[in-house]
ROTOR-36624 format. One record per residue (C-alpha): residue number from 1; residue in three letters; x, y, z. Coordinates in pm, 1 decimal, padded with zeros to 6 digits. Each point is the difference from the previous one (the first is absolute). Example, Ala and Ser with C-alpha at 12.3 -4.5 7.8 and 13.67 -1.06 7.14 Angstrom:
<recs>
+-----+-----+----------+----------+----------+
:   n : res :       xx :       yy :       zz :
+-----+-----+----------+----------+----------+
:   1 : ALA :  01230.0 : -00450.0 :  00780.0 :
:   2 : SER :  00137.0 :  00344.0 : -00066.0 :
+-----+-----+----------+----------+----------+
</recs>
This chain:
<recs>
+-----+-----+----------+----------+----------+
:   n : res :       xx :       yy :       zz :
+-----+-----+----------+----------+----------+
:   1 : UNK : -01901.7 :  01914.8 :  00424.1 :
:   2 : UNK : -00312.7 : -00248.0 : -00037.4 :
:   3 : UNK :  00086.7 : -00333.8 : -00027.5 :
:   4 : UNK : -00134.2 : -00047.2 : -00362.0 :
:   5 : UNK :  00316.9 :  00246.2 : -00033.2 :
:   6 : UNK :  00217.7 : -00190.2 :  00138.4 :
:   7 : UNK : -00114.4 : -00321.4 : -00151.5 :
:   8 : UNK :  00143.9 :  00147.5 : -00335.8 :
:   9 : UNK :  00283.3 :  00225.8 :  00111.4 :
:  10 : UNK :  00182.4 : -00223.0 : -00266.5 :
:  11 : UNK : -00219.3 :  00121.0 : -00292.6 :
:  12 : UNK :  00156.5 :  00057.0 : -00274.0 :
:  13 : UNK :  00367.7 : -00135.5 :  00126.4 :
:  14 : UNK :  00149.2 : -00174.7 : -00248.2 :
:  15 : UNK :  00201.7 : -00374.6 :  00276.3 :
:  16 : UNK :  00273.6 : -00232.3 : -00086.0 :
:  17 : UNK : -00004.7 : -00277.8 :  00235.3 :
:  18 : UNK :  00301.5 : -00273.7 : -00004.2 :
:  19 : UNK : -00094.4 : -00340.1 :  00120.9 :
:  20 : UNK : -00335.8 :  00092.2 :  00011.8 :
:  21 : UNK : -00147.8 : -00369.8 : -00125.3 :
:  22 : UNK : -00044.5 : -00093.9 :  00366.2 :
:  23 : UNK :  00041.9 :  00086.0 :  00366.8 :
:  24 : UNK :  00034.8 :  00317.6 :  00091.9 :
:  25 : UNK :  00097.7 :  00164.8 : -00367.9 :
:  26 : UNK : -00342.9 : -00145.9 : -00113.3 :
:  27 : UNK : -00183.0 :  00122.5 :  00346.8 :
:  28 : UNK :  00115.1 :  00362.1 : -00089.6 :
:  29 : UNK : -00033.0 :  00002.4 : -00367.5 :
:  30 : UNK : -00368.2 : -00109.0 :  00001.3 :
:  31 : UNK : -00046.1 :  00294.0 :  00331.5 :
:  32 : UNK :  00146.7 :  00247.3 : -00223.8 :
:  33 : UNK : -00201.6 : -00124.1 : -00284.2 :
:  34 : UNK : -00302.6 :  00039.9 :  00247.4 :
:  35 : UNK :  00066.9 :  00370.7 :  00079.6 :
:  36 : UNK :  00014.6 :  00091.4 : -00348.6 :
:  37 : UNK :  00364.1 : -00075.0 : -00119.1 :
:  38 : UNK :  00081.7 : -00106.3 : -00370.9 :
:  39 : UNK :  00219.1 : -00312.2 :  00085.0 :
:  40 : UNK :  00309.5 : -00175.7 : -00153.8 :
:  41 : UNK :  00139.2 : -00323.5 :  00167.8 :
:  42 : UNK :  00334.3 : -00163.7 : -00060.5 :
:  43 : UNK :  00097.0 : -00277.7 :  00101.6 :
:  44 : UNK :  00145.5 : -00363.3 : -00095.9 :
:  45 : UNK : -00346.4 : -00170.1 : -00012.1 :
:  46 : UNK : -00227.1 :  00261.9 : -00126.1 :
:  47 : UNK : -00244.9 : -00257.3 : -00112.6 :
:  48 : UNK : -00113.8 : -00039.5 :  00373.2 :
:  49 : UNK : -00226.9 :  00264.8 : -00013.5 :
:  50 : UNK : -00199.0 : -00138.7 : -00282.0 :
:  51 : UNK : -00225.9 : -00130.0 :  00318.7 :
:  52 : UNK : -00093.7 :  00346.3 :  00120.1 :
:  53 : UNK : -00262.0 :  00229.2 : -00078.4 :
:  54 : UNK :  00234.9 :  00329.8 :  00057.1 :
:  55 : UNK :  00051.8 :  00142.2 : -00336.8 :
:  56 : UNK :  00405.3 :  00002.4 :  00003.0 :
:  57 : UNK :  00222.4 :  00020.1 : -00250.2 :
:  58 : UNK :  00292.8 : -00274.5 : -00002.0 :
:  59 : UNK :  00335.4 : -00001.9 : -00123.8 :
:  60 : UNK :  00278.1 : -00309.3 :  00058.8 :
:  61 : UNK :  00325.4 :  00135.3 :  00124.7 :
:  62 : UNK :  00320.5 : -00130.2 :  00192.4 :
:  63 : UNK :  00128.3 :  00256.1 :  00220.0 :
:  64 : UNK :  00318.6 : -00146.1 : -00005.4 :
:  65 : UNK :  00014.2 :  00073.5 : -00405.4 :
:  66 : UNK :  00017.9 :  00369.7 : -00056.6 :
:  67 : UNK : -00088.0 : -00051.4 : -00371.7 :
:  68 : UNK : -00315.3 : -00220.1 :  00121.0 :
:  69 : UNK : -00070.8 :  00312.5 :  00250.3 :
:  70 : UNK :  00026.6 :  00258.0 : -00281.3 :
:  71 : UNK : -00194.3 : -00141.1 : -00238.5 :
:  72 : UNK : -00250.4 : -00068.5 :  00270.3 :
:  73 : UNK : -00016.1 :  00303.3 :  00122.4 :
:  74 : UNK :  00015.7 :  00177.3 : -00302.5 :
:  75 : UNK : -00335.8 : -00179.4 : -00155.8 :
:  76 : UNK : -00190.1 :  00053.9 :  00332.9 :
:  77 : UNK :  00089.6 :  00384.2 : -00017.5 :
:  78 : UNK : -00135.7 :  00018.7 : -00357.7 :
:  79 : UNK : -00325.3 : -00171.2 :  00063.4 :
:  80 : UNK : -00069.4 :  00147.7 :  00350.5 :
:  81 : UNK :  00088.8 :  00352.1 : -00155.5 :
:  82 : UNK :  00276.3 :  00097.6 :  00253.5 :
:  83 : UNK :  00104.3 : -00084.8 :  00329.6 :
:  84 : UNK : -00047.6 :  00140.7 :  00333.3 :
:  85 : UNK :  00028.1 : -00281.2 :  00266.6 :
:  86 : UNK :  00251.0 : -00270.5 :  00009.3 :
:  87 : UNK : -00010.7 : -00279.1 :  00261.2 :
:  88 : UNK :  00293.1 : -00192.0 :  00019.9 :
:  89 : UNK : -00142.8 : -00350.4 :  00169.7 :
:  90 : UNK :  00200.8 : -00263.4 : -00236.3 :
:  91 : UNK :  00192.7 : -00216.6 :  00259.6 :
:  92 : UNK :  00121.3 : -00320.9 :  00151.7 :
:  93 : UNK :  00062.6 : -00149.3 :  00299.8 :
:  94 : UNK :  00276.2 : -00234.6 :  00190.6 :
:  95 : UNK :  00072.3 : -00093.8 :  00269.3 :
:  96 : UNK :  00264.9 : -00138.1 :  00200.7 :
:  97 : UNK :  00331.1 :  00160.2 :  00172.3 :
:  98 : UNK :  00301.3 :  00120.0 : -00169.1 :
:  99 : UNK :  00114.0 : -00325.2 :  00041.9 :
: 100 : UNK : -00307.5 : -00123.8 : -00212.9 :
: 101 : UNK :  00031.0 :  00109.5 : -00336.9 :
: 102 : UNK :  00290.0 : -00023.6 : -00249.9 :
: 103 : UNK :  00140.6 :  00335.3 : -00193.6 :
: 104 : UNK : -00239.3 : -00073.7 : -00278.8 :
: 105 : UNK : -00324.6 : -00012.6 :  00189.6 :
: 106 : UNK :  00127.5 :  00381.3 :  00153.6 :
: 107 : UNK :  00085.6 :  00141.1 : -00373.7 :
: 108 : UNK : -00372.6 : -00160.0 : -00085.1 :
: 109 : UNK : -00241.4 :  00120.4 :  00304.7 :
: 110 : UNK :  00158.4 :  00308.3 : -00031.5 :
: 111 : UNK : -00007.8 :  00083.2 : -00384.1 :
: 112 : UNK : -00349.9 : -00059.9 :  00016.1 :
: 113 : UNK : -00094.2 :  00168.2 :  00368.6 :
: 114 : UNK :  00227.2 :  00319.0 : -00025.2 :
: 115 : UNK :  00147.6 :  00040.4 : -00373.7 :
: 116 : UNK : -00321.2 : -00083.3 : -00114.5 :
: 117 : UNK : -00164.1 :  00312.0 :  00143.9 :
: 118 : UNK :  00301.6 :  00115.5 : -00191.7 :
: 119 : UNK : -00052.1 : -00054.6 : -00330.1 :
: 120 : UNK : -00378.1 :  00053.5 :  00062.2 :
: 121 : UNK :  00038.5 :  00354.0 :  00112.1 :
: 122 : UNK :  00263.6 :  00095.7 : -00227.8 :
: 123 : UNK : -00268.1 : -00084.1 : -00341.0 :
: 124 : UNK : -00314.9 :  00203.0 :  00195.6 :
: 125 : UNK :  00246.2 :  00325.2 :  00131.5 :
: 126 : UNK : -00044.8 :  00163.7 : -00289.3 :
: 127 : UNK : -00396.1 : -00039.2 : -00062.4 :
: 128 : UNK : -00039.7 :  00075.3 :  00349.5 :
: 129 : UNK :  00175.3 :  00291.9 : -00010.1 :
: 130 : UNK : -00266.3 :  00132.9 : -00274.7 :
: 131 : UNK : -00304.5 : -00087.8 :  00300.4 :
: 132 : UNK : -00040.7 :  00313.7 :  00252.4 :
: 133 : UNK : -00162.6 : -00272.0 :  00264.1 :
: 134 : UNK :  00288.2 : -00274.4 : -00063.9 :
: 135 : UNK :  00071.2 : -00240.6 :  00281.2 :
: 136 : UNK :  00242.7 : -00308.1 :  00066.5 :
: 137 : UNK : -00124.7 : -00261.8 :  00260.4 :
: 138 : UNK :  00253.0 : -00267.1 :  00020.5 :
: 139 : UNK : -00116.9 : -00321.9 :  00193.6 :
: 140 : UNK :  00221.3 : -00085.7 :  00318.4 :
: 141 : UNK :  00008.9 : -00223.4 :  00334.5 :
: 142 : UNK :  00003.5 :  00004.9 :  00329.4 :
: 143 : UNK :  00350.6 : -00200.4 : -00050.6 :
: 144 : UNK :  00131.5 :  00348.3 : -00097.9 :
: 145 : UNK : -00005.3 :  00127.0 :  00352.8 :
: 146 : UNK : -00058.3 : -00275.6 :  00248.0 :
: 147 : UNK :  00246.3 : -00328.3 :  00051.2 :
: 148 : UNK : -00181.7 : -00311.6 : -00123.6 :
: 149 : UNK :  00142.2 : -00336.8 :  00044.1 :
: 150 : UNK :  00054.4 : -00160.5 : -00315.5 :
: 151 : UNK : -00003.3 :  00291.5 : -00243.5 :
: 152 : UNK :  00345.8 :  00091.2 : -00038.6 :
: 153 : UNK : -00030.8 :  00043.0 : -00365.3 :
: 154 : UNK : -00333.4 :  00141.8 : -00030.1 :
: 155 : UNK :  00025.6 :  00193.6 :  00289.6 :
: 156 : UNK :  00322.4 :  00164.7 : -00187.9 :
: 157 : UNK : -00170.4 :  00082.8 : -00294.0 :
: 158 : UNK : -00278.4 :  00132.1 :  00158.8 :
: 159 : UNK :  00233.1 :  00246.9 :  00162.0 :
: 160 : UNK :  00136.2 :  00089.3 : -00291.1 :
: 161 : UNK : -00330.7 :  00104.3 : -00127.7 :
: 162 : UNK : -00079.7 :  00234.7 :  00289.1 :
: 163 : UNK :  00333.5 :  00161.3 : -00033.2 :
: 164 : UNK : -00142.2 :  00034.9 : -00388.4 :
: 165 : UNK : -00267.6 :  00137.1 :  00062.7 :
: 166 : UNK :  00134.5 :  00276.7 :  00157.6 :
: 167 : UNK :  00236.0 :  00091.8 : -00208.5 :
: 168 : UNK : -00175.4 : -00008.9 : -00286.1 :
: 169 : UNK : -00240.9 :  00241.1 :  00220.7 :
: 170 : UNK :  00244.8 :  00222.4 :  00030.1 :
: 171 : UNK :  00128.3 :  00002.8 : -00377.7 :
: 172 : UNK : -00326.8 :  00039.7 : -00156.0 :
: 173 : UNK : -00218.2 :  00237.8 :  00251.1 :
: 174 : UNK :  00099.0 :  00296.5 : -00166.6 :
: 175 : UNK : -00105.0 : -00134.4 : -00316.3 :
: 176 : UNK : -00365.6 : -00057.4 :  00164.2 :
: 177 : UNK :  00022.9 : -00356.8 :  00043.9 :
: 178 : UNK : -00097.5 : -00146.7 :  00394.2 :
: 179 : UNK :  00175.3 : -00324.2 :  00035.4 :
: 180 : UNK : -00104.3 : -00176.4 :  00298.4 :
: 181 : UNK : -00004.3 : -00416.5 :  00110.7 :
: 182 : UNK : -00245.7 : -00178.3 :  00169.7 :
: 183 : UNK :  00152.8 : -00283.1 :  00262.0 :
: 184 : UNK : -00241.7 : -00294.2 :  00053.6 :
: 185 : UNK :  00019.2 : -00246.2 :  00311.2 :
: 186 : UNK : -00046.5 : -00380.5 : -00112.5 :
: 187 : UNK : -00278.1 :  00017.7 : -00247.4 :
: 188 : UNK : -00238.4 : -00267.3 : -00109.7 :
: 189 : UNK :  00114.2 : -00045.4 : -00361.1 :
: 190 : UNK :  00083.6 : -00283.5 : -00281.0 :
: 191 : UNK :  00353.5 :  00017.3 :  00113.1 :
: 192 : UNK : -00062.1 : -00032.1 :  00355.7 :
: 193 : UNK : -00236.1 : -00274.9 : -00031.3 :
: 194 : UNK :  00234.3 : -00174.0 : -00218.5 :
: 195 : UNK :  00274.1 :  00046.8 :  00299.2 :
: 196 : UNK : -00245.8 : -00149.8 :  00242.7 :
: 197 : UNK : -00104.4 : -00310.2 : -00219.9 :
: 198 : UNK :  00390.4 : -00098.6 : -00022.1 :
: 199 : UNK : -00000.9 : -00046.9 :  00362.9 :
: 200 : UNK : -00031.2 : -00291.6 :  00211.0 :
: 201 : UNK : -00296.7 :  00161.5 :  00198.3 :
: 202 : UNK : -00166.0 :  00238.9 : -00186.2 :
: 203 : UNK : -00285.5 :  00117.7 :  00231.4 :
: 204 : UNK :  00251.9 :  00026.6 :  00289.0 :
: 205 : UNK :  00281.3 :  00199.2 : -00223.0 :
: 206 : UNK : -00364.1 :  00200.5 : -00100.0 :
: 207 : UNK : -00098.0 :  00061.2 :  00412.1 :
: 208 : UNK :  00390.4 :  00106.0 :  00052.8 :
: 209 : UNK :  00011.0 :  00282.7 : -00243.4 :
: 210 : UNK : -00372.0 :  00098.5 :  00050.5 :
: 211 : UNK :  00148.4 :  00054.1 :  00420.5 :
: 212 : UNK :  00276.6 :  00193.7 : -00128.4 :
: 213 : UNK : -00176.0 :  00277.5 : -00102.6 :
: 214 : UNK : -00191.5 :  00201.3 :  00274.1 :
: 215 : UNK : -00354.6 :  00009.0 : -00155.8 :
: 216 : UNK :  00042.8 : -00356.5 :  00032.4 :
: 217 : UNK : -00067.5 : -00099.7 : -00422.0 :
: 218 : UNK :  00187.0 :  00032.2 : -00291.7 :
: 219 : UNK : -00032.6 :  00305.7 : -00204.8 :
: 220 : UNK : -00226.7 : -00029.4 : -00303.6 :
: 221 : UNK :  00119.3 :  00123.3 : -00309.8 :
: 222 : UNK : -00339.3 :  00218.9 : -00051.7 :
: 223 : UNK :  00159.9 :  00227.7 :  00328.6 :
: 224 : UNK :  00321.4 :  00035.6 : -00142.5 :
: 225 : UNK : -00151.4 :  00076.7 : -00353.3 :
: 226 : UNK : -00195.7 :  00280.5 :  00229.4 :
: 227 : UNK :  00344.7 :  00152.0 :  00075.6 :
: 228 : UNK :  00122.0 :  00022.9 : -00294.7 :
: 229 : UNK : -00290.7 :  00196.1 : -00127.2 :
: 230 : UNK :  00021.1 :  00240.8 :  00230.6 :
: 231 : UNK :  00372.7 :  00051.9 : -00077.3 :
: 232 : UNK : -00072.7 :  00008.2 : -00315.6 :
: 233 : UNK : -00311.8 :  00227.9 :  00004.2 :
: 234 : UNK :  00016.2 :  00389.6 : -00084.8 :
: 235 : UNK : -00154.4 :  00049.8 :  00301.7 :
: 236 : UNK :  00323.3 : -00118.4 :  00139.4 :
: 237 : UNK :  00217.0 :  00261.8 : -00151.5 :
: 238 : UNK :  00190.6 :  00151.4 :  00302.0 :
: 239 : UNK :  00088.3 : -00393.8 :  00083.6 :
: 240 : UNK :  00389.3 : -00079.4 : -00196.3 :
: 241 : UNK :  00301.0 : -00243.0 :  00158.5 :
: 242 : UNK : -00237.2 : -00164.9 :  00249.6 :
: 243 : UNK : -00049.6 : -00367.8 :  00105.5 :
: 244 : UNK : -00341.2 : -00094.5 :  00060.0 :
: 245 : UNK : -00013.3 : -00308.1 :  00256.0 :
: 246 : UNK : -00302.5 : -00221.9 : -00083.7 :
: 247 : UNK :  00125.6 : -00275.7 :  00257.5 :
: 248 : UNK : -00273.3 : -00066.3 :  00257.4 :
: 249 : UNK :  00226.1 :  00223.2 :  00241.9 :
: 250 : UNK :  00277.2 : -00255.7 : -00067.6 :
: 251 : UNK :  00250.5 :  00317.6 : -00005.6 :
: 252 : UNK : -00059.5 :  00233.5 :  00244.2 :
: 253 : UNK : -00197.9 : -00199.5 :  00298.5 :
: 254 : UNK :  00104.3 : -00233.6 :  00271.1 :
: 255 : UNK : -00281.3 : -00154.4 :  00197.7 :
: 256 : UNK :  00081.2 : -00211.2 :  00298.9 :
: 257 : UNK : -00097.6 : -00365.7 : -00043.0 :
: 258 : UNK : -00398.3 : -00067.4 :  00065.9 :
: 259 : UNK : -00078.8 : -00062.6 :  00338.0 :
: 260 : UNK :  00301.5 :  00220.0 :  00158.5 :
+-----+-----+----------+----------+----------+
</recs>
């Protein structure tokens, strides 16, 4: 395959992003966009994209509302003409240990990280079903398979996810729909730079997670909107109940300390 093929192995694919107004929903929506997708975005602030020059169509929903989903979803089908991708990205963070965060704060982080993908799913199942090239890409972490201080909460959700993913792989591959998740290191989005700007030293809280990972540098959310492409590509169509590290090596590497 050429790469002008490749460049629009999404032609024609009708993509429903959630949270895709910023960071790394927005990074993949406008790639997919780019290699001929039709593209739907929902998400709580859809009027962020106003400032981009990626034709994308936007929606408001609350993933934590499965009316608000519905309805969402429902319009974005209709205009886009069907449905054939979903990426689940909508999320939140917290931090903190179990000790950290009262029962609310759980019932709230995870309604939105895990039940969210939920109620998403659940309204695009049956369009997807009508697609013979559907796929489900649902946005995880790093958290979900490696012990991070402070993270108790999101870490759990995050695991929750991965377990998700593959059982909804398993309950919907002989219906012809791959369902795979993509698990970024630290990434170098909105919510991260929010994180670092409530901290007494942000440049130093910056240099600690950039040494974390391997390569050295936080993840950008262009290279984990690159994975998620390629999970959700055609060409992809022998991939279903993977995890796709995009982590800087954060996962699987353990380098002695410079200078040893």
């Amino acid at each position: 395959m050429t790469d002008a093929q490749h460049s629009q192995d999404f032609g024609g694919l009708k993509v429903l992003v959630t949270g895709g107004a910023s960071g790394i929903g927005r990074a993949t929506a406008e790639l997919l966009a780019a290699r001929g997708a039709q593209v739907a975005v929902l998400d709580l602030n859809p009027e962020a994209l106003k400032d981009g020059d990626t034709p994308l169509l936007a929606y408001r929903a609350d993933v934590t509302d499965d009316a608000s989903v519905r309805e969402a979803v429902t319009a974005a089908v209709a205009d886009l003409g069907g449905l054939d991708v979903l990426v689940n990205n909508a999320g939140i963070g917290a931090q903190g240990t179990v000790e950290d965060n009262d029962d609310d704060e759980w019932h709230r982080v995870l309604d939105v990280n895990v039940v969210g993908m939920v109620r998403t799913t659940r309204a695009a199942l049956p369009h997807l079903r009508a697609s013979d090239r559907a796929a489900i890409v649902n946005t995880c972490s790093i958290a979900a398979t490696a012990g991070l201080p402070q993270r108790a909460l999101y870490s759990a959700t995050k695991g929750a996810v991965y377990s998700l993913t593959l059982a909804m792989a398993a309950d919907h591959v002989r219906e012809g729909i791959r369902v795979n998740c993509v698990n970024p290191g630290t990434a170098d989005t909105p919510w991260v730079g929010r994180l670092l700007d409530a901290t007494d030293d942000p440049a130093a809280e910056r240099a600690a997670l950039e040494a974390r990972q391997p390569t050295g540098r936080l993840v950008s959310a262009d290279e984990v909107a690159g994975a998620i492409a390629y999970l959700a590509s055609p060409l992809s169509g022998a991939t279903t109940g993977t995890a796709l590290a995009v982590d800087g090596g954060m996962q699987g590497l353990r380098l002695r300390p410079v200078g040893q």
